[in-house]
C-alpha positions as a Markdown table, in Angstrom:
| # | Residue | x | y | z |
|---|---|---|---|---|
| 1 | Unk | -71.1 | 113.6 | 47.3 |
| 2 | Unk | -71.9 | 116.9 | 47.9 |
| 3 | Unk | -69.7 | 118.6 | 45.1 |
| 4 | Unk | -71.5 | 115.9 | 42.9 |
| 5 | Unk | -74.8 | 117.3 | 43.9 |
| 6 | Unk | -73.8 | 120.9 | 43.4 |
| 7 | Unk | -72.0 | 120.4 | 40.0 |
| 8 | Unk | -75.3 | 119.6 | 39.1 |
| 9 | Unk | -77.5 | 122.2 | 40.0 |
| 10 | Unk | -75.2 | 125.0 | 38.5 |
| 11 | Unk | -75.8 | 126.7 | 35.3 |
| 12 | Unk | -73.6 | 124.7 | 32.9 |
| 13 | Unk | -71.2 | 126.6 | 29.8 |
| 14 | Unk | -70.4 | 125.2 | 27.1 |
| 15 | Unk | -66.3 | 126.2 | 26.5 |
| 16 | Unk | -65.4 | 126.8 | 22.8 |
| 17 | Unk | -62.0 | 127.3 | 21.7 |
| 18 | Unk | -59.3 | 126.8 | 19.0 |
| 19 | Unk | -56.1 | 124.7 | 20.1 |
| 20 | Unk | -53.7 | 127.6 | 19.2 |
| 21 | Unk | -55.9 | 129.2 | 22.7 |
| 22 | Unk | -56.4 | 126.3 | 25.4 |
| 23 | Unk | -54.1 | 127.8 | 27.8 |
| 24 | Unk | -56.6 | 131.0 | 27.7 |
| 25 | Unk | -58.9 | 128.5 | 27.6 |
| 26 | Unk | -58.4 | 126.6 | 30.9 |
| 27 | Unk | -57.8 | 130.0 | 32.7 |
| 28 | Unk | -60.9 | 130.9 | 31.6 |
| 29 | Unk | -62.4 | 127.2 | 32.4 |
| 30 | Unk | -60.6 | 127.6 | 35.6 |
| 31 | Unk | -62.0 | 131.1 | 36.6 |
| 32 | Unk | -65.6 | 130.2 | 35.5 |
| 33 | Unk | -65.4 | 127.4 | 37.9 |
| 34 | Unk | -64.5 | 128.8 | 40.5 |
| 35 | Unk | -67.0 | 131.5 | 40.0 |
| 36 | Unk | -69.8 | 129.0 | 40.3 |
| 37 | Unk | -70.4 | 127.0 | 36.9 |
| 38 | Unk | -70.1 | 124.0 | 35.5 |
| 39 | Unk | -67.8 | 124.2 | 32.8 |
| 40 | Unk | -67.8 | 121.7 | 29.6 |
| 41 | Unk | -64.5 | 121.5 | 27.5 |
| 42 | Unk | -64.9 | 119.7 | 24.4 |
| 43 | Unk | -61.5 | 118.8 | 24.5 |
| 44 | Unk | -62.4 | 116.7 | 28.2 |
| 45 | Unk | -65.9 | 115.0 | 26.3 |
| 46 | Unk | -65.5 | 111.4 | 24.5 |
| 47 | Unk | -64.6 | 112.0 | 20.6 |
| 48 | Unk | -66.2 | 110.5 | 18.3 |
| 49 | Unk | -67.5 | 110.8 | 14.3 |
| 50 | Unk | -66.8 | 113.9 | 12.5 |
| 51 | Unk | -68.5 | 115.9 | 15.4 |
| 52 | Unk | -69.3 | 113.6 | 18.2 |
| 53 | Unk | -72.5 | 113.3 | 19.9 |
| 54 | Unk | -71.0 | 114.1 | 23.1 |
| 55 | Unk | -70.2 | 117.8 | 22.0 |
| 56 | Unk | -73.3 | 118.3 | 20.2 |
| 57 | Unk | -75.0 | 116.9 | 23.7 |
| 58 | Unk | -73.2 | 119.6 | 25.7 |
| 59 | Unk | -73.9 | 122.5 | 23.4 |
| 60 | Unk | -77.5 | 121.7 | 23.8 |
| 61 | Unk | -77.8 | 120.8 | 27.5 |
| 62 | Unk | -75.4 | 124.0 | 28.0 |
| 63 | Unk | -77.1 | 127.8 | 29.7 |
| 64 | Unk | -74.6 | 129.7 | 27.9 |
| 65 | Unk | -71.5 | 129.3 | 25.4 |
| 66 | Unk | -67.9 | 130.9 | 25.8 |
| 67 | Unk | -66.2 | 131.5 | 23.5 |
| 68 | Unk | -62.3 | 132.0 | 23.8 |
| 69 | Unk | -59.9 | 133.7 | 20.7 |
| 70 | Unk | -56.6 | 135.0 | 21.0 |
| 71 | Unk | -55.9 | 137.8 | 19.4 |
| 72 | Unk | -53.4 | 136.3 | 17.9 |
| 73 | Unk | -56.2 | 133.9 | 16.4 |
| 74 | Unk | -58.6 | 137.1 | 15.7 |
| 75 | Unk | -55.6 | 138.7 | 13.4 |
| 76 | Unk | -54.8 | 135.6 | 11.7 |
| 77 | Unk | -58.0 | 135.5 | 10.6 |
| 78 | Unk | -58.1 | 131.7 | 10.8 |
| 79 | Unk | -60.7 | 131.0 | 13.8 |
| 80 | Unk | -60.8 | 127.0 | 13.5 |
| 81 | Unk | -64.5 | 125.9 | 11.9 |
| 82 | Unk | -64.8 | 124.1 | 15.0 |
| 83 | Unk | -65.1 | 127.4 | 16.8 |
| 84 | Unk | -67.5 | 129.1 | 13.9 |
| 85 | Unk | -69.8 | 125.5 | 14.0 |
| 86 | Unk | -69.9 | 126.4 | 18.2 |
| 87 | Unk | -71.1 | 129.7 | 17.5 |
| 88 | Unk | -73.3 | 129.0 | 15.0 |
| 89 | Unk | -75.1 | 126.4 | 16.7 |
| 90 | Unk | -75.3 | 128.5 | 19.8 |
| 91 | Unk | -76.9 | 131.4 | 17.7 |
| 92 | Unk | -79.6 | 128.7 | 16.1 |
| 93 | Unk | -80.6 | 127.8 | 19.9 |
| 94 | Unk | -80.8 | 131.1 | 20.8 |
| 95 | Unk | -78.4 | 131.0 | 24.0 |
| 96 | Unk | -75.9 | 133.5 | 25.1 |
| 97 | Unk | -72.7 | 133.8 | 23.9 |
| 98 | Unk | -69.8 | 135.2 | 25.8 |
| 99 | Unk | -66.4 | 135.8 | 23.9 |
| 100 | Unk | -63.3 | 136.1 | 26.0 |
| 101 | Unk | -60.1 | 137.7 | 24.3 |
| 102 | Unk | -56.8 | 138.2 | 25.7 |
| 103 | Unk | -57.2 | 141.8 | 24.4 |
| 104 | Unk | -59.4 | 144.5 | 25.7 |
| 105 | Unk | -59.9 | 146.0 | 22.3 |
| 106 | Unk | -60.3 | 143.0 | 20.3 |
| 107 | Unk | -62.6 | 143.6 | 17.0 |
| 108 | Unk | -63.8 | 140.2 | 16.3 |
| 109 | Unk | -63.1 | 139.3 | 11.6 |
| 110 | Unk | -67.1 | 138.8 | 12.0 |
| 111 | Unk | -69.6 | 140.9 | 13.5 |
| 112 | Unk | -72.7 | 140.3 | 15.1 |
| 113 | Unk | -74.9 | 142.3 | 17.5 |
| 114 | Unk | -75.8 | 138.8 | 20.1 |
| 115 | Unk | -72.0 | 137.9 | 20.8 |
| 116 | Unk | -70.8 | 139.6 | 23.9 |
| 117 | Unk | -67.4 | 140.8 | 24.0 |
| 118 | Unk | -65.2 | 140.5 | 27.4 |
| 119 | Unk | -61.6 | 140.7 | 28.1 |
| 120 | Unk | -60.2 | 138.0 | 30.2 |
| 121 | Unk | -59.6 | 140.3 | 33.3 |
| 122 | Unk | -63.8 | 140.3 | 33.0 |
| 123 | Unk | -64.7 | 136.9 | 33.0 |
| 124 | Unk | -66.4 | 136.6 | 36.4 |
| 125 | Unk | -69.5 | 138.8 | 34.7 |
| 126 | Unk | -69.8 | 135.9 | 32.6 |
| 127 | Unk | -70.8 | 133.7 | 36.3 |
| 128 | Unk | -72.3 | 136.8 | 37.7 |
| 129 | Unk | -75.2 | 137.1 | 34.8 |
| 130 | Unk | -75.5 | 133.3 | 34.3 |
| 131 | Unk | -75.7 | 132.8 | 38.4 |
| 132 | Unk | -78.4 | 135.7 | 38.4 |
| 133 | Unk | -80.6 | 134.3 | 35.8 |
| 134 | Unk | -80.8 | 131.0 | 37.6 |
């Protein structure tokens, strides 16, 4: 019951990423946790429609998005629209955006001043600034 109560009350992310990158992905997730958030995977909501409601509701209801490419996905050049919807909706609410790459130096295909770049081995800063701001 307590865990319930908790899971609540801390600042939720909403967890964007391509298929090619869900093992990232649930490190990331996992790290995040543990860290202090409440994580939302779209790949754990209930699908539905084109893009469910249950995605859209998370985005919204989210503090924060993060967003995790590979560089393997940054090179190919072919970041799912899935992803670039995530982003963009997260830009039109005006929330935070985190990107976590496998690769320190990663130049995202896209640029944009609000998107803040981390490497994995950083992804507690993500928890640490969201933590601080609640």
């Amino acid at each position: 019951m307590t865990s319930a109560i908790s899971t609540r009350t801390r600042p939720r992310v909403f967890l964007s990423f391509a298929l090619r990158d869900r093992r990232l992905a649930i490190k990331v997730a996992h790290i995040l946790s543990e860290s202090g958030l409440n994580v939302v995977r779209p790949d754990e909501l209930e699908p539905g429609g084109e893009y469910s409601a249950a995605v859209r509701d998370a985005m919204r209801r989210s503090a924060a998005m993060v967003v995790v490419l590979s560089q393997a996905a940054i090179e190919s050049e072919q970041i799912p629209s899935s992803v670039l919807f995530e982003i963009g909706a997260g830009f039109g609410a005006e929330k935070p955006i985190f990107v976590v790459t496998d690769n320190p130096g990663a130049k995202l295909p896209f640029g944009t001043p609000k998107l803040r770049i981390l490497p994995a081995s950083r992804v507690e800063e993500i928890a640490d600034e969201l933590l601080a701001r609640s």
